[in-house]
C-alpha positions in Angstrom: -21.4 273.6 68.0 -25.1 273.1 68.7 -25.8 270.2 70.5 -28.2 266.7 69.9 -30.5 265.0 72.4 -33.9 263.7 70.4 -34.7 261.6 66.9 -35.3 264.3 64.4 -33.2 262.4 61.6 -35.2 264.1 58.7 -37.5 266.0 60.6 -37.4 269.3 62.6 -36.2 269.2 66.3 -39.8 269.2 68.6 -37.3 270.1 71.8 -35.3 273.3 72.9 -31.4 273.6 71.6 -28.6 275.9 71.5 -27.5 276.7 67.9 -24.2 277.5 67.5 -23.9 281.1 67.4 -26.7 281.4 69.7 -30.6 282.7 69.0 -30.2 284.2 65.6 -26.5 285.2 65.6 -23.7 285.3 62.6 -23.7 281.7 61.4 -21.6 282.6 58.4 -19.0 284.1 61.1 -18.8 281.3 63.0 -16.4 279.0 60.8 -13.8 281.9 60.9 -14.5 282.5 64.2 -14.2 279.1 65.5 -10.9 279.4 63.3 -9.4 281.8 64.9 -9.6 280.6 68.0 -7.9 277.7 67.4 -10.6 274.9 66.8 -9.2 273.7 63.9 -5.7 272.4 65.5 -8.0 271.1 68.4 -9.9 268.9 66.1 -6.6 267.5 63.9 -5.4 266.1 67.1 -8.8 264.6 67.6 -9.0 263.1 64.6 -5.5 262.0 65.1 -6.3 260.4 68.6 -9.3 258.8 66.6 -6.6 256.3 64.1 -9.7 256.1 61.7 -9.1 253.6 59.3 -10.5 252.3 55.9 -13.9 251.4 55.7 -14.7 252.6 59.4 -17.9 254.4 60.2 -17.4 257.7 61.9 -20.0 259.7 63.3 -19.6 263.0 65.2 -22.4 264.0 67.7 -23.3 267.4 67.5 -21.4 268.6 64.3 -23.0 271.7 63.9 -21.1 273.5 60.5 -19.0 270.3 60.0 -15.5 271.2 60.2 -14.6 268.6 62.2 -16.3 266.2 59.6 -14.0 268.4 56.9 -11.1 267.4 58.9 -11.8 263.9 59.4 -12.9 262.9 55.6 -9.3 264.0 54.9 -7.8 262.9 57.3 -9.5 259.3 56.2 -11.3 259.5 52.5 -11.7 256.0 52.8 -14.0 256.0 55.6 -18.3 256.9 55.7 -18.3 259.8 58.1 -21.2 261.0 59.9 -22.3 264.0 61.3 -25.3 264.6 63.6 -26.9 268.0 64.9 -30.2 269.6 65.8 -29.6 272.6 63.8 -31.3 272.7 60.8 -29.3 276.1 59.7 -25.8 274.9 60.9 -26.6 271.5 59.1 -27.2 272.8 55.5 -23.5 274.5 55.6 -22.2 271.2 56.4 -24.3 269.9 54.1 -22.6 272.0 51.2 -19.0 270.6 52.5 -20.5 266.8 52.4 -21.4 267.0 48.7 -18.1 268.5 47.7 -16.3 265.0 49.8 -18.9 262.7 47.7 -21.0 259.6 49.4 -19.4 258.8 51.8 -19.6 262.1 53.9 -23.1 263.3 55.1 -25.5 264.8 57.9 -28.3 263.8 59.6 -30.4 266.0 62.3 -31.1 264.6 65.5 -30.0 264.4 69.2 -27.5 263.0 70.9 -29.5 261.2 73.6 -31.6 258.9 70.8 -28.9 258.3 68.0 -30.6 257.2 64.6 -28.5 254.5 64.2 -28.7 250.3 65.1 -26.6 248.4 67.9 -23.3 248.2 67.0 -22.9 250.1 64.2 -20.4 252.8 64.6 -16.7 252.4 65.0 -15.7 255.5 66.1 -17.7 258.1 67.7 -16.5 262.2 67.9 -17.4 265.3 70.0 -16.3 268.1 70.1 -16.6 270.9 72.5 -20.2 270.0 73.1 -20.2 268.0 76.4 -20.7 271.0 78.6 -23.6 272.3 77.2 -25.5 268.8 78.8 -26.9 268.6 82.2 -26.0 265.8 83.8 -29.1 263.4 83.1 -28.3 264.5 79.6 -24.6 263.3 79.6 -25.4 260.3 81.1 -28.0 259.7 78.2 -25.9 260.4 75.8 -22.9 258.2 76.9 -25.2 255.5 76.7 -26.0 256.1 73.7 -23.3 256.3 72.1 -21.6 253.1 73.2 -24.9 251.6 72.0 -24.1 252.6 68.7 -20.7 252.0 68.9 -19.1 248.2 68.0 -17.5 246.0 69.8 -13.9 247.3 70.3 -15.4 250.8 69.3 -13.9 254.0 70.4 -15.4 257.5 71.6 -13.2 260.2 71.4 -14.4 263.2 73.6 -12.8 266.6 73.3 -14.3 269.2 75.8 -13.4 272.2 77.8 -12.0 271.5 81.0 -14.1 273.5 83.8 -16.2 275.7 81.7 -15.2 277.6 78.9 -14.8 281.5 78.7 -17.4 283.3 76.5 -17.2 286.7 77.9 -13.9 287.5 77.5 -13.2 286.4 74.0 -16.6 286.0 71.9 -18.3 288.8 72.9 -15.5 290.8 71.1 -15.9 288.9 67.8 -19.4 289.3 68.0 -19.6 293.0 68.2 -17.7 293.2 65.0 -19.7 291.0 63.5 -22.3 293.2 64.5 -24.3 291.1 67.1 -23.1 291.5 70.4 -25.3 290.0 72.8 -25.0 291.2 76.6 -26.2 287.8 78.2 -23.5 285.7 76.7 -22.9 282.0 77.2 -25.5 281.1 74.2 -23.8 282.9 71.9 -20.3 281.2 72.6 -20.6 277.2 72.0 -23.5 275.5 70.8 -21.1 273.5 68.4 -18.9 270.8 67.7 -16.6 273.0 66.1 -15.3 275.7 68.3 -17.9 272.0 66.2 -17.2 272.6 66.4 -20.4 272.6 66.3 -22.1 274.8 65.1 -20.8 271.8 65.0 -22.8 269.8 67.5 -24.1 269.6 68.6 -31.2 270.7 72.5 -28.9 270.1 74.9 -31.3 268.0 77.0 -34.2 269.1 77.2 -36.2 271.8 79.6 -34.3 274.9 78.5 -34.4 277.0 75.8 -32.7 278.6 73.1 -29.7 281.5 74.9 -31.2 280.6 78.3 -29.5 276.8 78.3 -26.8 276.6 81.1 -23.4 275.3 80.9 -22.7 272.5 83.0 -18.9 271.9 84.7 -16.5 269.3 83.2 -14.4 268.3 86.0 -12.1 265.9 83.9 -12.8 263.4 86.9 -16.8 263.4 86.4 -16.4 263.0 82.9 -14.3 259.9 83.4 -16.7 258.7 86.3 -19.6 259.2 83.9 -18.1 257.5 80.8 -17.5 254.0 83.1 -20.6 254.5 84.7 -22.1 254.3 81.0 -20.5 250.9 80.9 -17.0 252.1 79.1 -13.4 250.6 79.9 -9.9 252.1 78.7 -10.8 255.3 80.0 -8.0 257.7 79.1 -6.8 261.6 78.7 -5.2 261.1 75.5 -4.6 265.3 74.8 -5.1 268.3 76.0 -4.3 272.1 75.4 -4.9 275.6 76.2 -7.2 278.2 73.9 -8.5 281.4 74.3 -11.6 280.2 75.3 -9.8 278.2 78.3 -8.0 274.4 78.4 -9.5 271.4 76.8 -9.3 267.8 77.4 -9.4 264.4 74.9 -10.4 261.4 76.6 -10.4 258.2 75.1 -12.6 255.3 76.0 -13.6 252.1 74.7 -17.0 249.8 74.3 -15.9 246.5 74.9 
């Protein structure tokens, strides 16, 4: 996944990002890749941890290719789902899978840290496996954010690695098949939501750019400080599993 952190709904990005497979890599490798590693089973028990219901609006910050909007739209037909990302390449592909899931399933570009959307307006809010590519002021923006957006009651369901994740070991394999192996590594393995995820997700903040954007811990226990320190209550792990890109984490919490 890439990840969001400006307004650009409609426009281009005027801020550094990380695209999901990194300066110019394979984006048509990256659903299978993402795949393969196991993404998709990750984001069924996201959605699943979500309980979207009819008539809900759902938006997913940093959603990159979309497969985690693929997931949810099935998961809940009945529900507008949303998908937000700084990429304008990773967006299109999503964009193709929106307009074969009709109106009520589409993308927007834009960053996570100034959501394009009113007070109160979202009922559930996704990420996925876009968290650590955030410096800190940058997560702490975008927390705020979100529960801005979010309704009364509303939920934010946040699925991230738990320390860092392991590029090296496991991407830069896939990528030298797909004939683009890269020797300075962590851009090329997340920018998404999907891993999107994003491509799916996901300018991670701002002052970087492109490959040279660092990763930034996830100590389950800072991400669970930062989410009440953004004002959030009902702050729970609600899943977790191992991949071969290392363990990952759902927490749970609630805008009140």
């Amino acid at each position: 996944m890439s990840e969001p952190t400006t307004p650009g709904h409609g426009s281009p990005p005027d801020r550094p990002f990380l695209p999901a497979m990194g300066e110019k890599g394979p984006l048509p490798v990256y659903d299978l890749m993402t795949r393969l590693l196991g993404a998709r089973t990750a984001h069924k028990r996201l959605v699943a941890a979500a309980d979207l219901a009819p008539g809900q609006t759902v938006l997913e910050v940093g959603c990159g290719t979309g497969n985690l909007l693929v997931v949810a739209a099935g998961a809940q037909p009945a529900a507008t789902i949303i998908g937000l990302d700084p990429d304008a390449a990773a967006l299109e592909r999503a964009r193709a899978k929106a307009r074969r899931r009709g109106p009520g399933f589409r993308v927007e570009q834009g960053f996570a840290d100034e959501l394009p959307h009113a007070d109160g307006s979202v009922d559930r809010v996704l990420s996925a496996f876009m968290f650590h590519h955030l410096p800190p002021d940058a997560k702490t923006a975008m927390l705020r954010e979100v529960r801005r957006v979010l309704v009364p009651g509303g939920q934010l369901l946040l699925l991230d690695f738990e320390g860092l994740p392991r590029p090296a070991r496991v991407v830069a394999p896939l990528l030298r098949l797909a004939g683009r192996h890269r020797a300075h590594g962590h851009g090329d393995a997340h920018g998404h939501g999907d891993a999107h995820g994003h491509g799916e997700g996901h300018g991670h903040g701002g002052g970087h750019g492109g490959d040279a954007l660092e990763l930034s811990v996830n100590d389950p226990a800072m991400v669970r400080e930062l989410l009440g320190e953004a004002g959030f209550t009902g702050i729970a792990e609600v899943g977790a599993a191992n991949s071969p890109f290392g363990r990952w984490i759902t927490h749970r919490a609630v805008r009140d």
